[in-house]
C-alpha positions as CSV (number, residue, x, y, z in Angstrom):
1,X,72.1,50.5,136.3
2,X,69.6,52.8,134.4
3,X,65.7,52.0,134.5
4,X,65.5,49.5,131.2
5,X,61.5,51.3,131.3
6,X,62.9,54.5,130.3
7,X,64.9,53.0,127.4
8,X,62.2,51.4,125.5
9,X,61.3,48.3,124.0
10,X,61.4,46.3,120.7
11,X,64.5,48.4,117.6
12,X,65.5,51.2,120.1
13,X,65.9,48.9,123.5
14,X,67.4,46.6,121.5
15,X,70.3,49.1,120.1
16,X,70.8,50.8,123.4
17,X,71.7,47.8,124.9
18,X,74.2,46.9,122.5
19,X,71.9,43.5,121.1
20,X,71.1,42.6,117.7
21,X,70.0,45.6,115.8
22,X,66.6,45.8,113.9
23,X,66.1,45.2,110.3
24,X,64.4,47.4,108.4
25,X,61.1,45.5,108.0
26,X,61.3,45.6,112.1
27,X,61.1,48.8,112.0
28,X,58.4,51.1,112.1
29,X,57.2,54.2,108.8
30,X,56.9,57.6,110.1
31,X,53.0,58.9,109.9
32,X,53.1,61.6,107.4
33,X,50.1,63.0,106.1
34,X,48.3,61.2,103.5
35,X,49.0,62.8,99.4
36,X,45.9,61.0,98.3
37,X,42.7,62.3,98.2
38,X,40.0,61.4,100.5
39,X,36.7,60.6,100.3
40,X,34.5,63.7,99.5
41,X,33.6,65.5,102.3
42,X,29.8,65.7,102.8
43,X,28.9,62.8,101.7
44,X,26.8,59.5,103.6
45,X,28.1,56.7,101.3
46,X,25.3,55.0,103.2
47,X,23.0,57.0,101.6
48,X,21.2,55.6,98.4
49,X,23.3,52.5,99.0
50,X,22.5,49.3,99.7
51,X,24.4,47.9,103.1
52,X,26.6,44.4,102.3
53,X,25.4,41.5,103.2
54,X,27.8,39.0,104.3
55,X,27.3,35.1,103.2
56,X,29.8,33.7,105.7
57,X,27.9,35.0,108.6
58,X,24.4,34.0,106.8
59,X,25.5,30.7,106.3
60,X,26.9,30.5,110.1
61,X,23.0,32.1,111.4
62,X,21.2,28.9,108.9
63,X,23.6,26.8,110.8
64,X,22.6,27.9,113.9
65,X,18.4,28.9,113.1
66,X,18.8,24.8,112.4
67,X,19.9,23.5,115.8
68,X,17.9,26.2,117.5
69,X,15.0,25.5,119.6
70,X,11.4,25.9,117.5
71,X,10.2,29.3,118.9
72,X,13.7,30.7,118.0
73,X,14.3,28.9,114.3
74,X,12.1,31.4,112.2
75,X,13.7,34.8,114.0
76,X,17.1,33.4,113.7
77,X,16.2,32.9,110.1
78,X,15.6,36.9,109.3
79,X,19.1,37.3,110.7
80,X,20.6,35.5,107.3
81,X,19.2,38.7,104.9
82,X,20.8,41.2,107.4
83,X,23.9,43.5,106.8
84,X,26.2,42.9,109.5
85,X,30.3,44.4,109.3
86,X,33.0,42.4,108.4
87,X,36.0,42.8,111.7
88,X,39.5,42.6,110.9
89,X,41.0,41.3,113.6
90,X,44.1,39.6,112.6
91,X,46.8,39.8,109.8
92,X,45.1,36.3,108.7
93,X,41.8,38.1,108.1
94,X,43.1,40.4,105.6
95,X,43.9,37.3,103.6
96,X,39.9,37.1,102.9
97,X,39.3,40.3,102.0
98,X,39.5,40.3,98.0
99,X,36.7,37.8,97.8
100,X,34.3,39.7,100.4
101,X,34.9,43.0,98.1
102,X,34.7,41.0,94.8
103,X,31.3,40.1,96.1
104,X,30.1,43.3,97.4
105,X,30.8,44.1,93.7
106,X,28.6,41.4,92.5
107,X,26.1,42.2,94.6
108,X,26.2,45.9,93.3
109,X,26.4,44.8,89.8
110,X,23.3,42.4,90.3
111,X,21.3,45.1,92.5
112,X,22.1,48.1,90.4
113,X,22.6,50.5,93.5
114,X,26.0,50.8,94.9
115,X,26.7,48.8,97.6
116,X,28.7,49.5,100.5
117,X,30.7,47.1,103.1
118,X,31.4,47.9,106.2
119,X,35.1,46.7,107.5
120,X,36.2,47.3,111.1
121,X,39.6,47.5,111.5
122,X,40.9,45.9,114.7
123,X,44.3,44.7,114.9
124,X,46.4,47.0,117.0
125,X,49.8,46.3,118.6
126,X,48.8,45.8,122.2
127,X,45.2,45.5,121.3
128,X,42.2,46.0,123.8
129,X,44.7,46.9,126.3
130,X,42.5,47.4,129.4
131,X,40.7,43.9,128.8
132,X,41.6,40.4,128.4
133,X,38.9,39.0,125.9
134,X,39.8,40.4,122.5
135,X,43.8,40.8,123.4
136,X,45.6,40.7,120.0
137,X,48.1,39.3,118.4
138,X,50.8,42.2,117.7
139,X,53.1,43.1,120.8
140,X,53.7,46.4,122.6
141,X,57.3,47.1,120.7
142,X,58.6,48.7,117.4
143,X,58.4,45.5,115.9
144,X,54.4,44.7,116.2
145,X,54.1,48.5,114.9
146,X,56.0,47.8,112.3
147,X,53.9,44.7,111.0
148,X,50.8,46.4,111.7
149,X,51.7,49.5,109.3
150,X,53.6,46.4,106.8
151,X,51.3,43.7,106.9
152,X,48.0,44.7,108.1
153,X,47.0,47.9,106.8
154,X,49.1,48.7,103.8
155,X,47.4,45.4,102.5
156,X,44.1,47.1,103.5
157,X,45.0,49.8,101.6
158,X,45.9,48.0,98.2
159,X,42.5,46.2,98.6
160,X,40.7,49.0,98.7
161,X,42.4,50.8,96.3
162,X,41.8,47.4,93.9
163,X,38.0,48.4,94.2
164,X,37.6,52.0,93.7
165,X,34.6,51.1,92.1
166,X,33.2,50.4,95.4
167,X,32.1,52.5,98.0
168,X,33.7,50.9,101.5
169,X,33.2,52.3,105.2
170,X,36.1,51.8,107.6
171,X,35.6,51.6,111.3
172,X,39.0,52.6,113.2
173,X,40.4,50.2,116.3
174,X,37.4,50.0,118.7
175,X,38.0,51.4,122.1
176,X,41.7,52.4,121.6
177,X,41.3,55.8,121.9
178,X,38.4,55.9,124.3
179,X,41.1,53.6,126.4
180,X,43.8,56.8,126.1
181,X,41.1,58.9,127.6
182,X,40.2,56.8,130.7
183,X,43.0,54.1,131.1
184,X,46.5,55.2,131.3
185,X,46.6,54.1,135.0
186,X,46.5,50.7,133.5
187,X,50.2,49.6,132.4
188,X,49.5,48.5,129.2
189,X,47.5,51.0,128.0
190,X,50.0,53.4,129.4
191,X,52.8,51.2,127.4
192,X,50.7,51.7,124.3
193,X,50.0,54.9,124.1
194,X,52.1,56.0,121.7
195,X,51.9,52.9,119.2
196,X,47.8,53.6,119.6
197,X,48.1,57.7,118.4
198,X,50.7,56.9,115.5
199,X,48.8,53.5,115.1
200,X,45.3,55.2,114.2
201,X,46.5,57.8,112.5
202,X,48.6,55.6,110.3
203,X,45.6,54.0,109.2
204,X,44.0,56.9,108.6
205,X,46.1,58.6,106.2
206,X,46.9,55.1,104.4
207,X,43.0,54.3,104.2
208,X,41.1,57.5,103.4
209,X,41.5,57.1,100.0
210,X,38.4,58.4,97.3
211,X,36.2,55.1,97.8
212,X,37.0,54.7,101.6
213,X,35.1,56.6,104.1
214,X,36.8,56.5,107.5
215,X,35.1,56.4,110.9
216,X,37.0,56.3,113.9
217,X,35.5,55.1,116.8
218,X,34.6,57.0,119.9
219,X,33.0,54.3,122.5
220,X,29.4,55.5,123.5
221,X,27.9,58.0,125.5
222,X,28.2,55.9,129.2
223,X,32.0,56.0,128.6
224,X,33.3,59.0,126.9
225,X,30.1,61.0,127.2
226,X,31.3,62.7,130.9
227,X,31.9,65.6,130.4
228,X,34.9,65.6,131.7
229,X,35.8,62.5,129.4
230,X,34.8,64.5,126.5
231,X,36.8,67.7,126.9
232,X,40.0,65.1,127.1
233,X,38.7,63.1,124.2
234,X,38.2,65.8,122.0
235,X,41.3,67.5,122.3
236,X,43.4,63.9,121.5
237,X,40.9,63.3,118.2
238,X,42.5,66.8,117.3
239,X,46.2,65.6,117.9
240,X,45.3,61.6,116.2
241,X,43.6,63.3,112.9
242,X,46.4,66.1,112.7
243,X,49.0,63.6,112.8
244,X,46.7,61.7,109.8
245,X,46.5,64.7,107.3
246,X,43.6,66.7,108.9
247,X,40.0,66.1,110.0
248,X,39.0,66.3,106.4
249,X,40.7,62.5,106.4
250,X,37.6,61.1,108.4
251,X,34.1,60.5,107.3
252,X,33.0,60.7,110.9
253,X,32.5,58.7,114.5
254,X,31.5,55.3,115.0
255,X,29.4,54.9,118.3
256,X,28.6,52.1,120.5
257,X,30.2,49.7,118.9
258,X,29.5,46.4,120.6
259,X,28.1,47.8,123.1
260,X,24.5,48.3,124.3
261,X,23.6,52.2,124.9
262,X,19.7,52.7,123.6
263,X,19.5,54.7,120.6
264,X,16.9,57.2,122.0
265,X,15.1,57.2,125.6
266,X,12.3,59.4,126.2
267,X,12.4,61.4,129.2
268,X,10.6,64.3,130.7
269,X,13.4,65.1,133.0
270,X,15.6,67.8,132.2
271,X,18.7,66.9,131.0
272,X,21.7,67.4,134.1
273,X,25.0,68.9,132.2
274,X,26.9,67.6,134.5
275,X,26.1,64.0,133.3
276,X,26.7,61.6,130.4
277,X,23.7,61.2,128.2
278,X,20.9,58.9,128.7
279,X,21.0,57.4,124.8
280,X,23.3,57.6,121.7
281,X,21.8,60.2,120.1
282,X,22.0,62.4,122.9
283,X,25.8,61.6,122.6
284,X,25.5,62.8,119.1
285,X,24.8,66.0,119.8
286,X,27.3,66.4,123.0
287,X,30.3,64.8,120.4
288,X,28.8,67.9,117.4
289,X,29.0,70.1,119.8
290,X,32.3,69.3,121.5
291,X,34.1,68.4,118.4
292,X,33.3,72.3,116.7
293,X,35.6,73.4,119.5
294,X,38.6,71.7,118.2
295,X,37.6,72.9,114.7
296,X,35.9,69.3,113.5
297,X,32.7,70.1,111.9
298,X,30.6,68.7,109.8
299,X,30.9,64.6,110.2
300,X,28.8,61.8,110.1
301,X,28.1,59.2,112.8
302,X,27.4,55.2,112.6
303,X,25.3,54.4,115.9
304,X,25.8,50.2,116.0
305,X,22.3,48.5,117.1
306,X,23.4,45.7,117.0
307,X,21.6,44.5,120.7
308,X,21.1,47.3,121.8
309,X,17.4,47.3,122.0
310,X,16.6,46.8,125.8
311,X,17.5,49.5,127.7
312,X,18.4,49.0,131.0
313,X,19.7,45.2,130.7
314,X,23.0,45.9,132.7
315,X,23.5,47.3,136.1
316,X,27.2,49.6,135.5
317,X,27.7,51.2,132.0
318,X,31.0,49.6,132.4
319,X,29.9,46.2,132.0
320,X,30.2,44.6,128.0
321,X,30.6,41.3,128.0
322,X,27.5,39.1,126.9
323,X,25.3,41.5,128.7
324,X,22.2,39.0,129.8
325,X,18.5,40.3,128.5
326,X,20.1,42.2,125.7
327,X,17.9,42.4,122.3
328,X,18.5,43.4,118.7
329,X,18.0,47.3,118.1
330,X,16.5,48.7,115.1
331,X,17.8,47.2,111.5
332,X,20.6,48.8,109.1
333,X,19.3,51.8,107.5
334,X,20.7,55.3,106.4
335,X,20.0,58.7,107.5
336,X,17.8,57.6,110.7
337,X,18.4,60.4,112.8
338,X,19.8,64.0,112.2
339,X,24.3,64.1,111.8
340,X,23.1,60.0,112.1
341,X,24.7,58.0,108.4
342,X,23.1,54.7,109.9
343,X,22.8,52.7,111.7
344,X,24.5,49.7,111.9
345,X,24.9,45.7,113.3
346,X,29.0,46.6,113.6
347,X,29.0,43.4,116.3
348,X,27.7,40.5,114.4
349,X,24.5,39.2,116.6
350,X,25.1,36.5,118.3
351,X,29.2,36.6,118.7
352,X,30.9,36.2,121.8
353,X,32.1,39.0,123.6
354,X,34.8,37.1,125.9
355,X,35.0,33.2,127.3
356,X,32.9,32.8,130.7
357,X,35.0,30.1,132.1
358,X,38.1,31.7,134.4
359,X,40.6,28.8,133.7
360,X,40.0,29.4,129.4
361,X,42.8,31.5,127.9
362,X,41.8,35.1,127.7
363,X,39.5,35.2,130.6
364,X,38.4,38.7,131.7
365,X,36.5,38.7,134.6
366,X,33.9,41.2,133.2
367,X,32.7,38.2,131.7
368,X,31.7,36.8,134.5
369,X,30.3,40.1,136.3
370,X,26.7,39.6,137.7
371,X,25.3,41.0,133.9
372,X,27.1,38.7,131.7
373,X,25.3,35.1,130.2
374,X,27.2,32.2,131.4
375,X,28.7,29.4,129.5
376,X,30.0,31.7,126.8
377,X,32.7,30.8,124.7
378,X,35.7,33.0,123.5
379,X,35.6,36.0,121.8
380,X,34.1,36.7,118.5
381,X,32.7,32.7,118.2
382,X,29.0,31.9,117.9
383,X,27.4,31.5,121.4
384,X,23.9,30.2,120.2
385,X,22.3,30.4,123.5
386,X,22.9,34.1,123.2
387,X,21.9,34.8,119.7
388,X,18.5,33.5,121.1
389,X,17.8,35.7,123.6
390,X,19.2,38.7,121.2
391,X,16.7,37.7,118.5
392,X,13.2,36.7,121.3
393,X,14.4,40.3,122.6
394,X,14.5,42.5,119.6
395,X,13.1,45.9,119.7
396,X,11.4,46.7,117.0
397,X,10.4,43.1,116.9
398,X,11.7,40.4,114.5
């Protein structure tokens, strides 16, 4: 009997076993290189700009600053007039998507200054594939790939292109990637590899349009920022964005994201190459440097500060979930830093990494590591407890 592994799942198992044959909705575009023009290269859409800022999330941080204890209230408050990134992490999202653009519209009609959302994009087949916490809702098979090119972000797409008065930054599928570099022992991200390459690079050709600039995301300097890890991480950005239509497709990187690496530590010890970096920016200039070997030059990075203004809160870089003693890092802002856009709150403050109780659905046990808060609830709700701490712990200060 042949090894059903080696056949395949979803359209083409299905047809080499002689069962019900796909429709055509089931399955899966080609990725061919995008025949729209991109964003103009060279250019911080951050810059000039004013960031969004979101009224669902400030009207869920007033709920919350009002059943907070009283030395928290009036921090939690400041939160409300903050940009923080809108995720997409489900085909359901993208259902709310016209009326957060039609207001970032207002807003830049009432302000005068353009004004720029920022979406993250988050909805892969066989999502977060080395975790349990943010697992997805598309499967591993022709027929998830096929609804997340159909349904997800083709719909992105006509959004975007239904507000080209806008300027809109896209953050590409955190940690998919980074999880092809470092993860293939695991099954599923070894399953996934190939719907993650086409996957990213589907969504870049179909979302670097002339109002969308595209950053994909490339973890943080504790993960891909080995050496080693880099040299394989560069070389499969190469393969992804020539797949998508060329590196002239992408704005730039996204780094950090939900994560906790400290923007800059001072240090009078020489750096060791053989090393990851000590802070993001270091990881800056390791990626500028790495990428101009594979001919990418000249790109942008997002650094997300979201909480990550404590260094040294965790005891493994490998640790993420609801990282105990974590603060808020410094605010939104563009052009912080040399080959820096912004910086950026990509994870809202104050959102759940992963649920801390084993039994719940989705349980990862990094969430209950020896660095993660108890009593956290699932992924992306509000753990108030949490926002607290992030907000008593900010560096700069509240």
């Amino acid at each position: 009997m042949k090894n059903l592994r080696s056949i395949g799942s979803g359209c083409v198992g299905a047809l080499a076993l002689g069962l019900v044959a796909c429709t055509a909705a089931q399955r899966p575009l080609p990725v061919t290189p995008a025949s729209t023009p991109a964003a103009p290269e060279g250019v911080n859409p951050f810059a000039g700009a004013r960031f969004y800022v979101n009224p669902d999330y400030a009207r869920m941080i007033e709920g919350a600053a009002a059943r907070a204890p009283a030395d928290g209230a009036p921090l939690i408050k400041k939160l409300a007039a903050l940009p923080t990134a809108i995720w997409l992490s489900s085909i359901a999202d993208v259902n709310g998507m016209q009326a957060q653009l039609d207001d970032a519209l207002k807003q830049q009609t009432t302000s005068g200054q353009p004004v720029v959302p920022v979406f993250v994009v988050y909805n892969l087949p066989g999502r977060d594939c080395n975790a349990e916490a943010s697992a997805g809702e598309l499967p591993i098979s022709e027929a998830g790939e096929a609804r997340y090119q159909r349904e997800f972000i083709d719909v992105i797409a006509a959004q975007l292109a239904a507000h080209s008065q806008l300027r809109v930054a896209l953050i590409i599928e955190p940690d998919s990637l980074p999880n092809l570099v470092t993860n293939l022992e695991t099954p599923k991200c070894a399953a996934a590899e190939g719907i993650y390459r086409r996957g990213v690079a589907y969504a870049v050709s179909k979302l670097s349009l002339p109002n969308a600039f595209v950053y994909l995301d490339a973890a943080h300097g504790g993960w891909l920022g080995w050496p080693r890890n880099l040299v394989k991480a560069m070389t499969l950005y190469r393969e992804v964005l020539t797949m998508a239509g060329g590196p002239g497709r992408i704005r730039g990187f996204a780094l950090n994201v939900s994560n906790y690496d400290p923007v800059h530590i001072e240090s009078k010890r020489p750096r060791d190459p053989a090393t990851a970096p000590i802070d993001e920016l270091g990881y800056v200039g390791d990626l500028v440097r790495g990428l101009a070997t594979v001919g990418i030059t000249g790109k942008g990075f997002l650094i997300d500060t979201a909480r990550n203004g404590r260094p040294g809160v965790r005891t493994s870089p490998g640790n993420w979930c609801n990282i105990k003693g974590a603060g808020l890092g410094e605010r939104p802002r563009a052009d912080p830093a040399p080959n820096v856009d912004a910086y950026v709150f990509v994870k809202p403050p104050g959102e759940s990494d992963g649920v801390a109780d084993p039994k719940a659905p989705r349980f990862d046990t990094n969430c209950a590591s020896e660095d993660a808060a108890p009593g956290a609830p699932q992924a992306g709700k509000l753990f108030e407890p949490y926002l607290v701490d992030l907000v008593k712990n900010a560096s700069p200060p509240l």
